[in-house]
C-alpha positions in Angstrom: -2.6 -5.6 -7.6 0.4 -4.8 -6.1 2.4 -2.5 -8.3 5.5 -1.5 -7.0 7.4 -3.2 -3.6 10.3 -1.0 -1.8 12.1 -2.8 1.2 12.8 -0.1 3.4 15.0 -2.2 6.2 12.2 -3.2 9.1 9.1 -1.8 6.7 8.3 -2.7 3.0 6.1 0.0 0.7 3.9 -1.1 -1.5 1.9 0.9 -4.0 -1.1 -1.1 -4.8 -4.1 -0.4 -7.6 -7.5 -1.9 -6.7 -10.1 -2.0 -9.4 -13.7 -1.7 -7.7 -16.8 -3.8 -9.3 -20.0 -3.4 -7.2 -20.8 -6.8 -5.9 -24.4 -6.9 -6.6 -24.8 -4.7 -9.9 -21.2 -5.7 -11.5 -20.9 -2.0 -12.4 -17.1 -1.1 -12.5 -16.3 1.7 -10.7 -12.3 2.3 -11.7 -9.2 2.0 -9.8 -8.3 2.9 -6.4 -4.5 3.7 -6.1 -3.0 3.6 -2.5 -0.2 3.2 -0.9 1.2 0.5 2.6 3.8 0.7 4.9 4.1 -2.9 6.5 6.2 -3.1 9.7 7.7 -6.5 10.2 8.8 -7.6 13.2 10.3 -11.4 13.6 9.0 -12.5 10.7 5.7 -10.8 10.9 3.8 -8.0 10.2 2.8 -6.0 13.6 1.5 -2.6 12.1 -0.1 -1.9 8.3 -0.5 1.6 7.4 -2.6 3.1 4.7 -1.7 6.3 2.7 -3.7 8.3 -0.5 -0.5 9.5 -0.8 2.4 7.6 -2.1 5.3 10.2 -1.0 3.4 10.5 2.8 4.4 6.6 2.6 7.5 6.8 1.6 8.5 9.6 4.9 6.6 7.2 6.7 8.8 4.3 6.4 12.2 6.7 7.2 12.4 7.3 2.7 12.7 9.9 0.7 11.6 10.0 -3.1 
């Protein structure tokens, strides 16, 4: 679920929550927070990035928080 969206000019940041359910056993296993940084280019996205860290994401796409 995406939780938060910040257009940062040619990149957007999102901070996404995942909640984690073993496929087999059903067990739930929490949430997973993590934040993107998709580059757009023409109408489409050319580069996704993955960050633990929402503030390393942020730098990444040229913002500070």
């Amino acid at each position: 679920m995406i939780e938060d969206l910040i257009d940062a000019g040619d990149s957007v940041v999102l901070r996404v929550r995942a909640r984690i359910t073993g496929e087999q056993s059903g067990l739930e296993g929490g949430d997973m927070h993590y934040s993107s940084v998709v580059t757009v280019r023409k109408g489409k996205a050319v580069l996704i990035e993955f960050f633990w860290d929402p503030q390393e994401a942020l730098e990444a796409a040229g913002l500070r928080e």
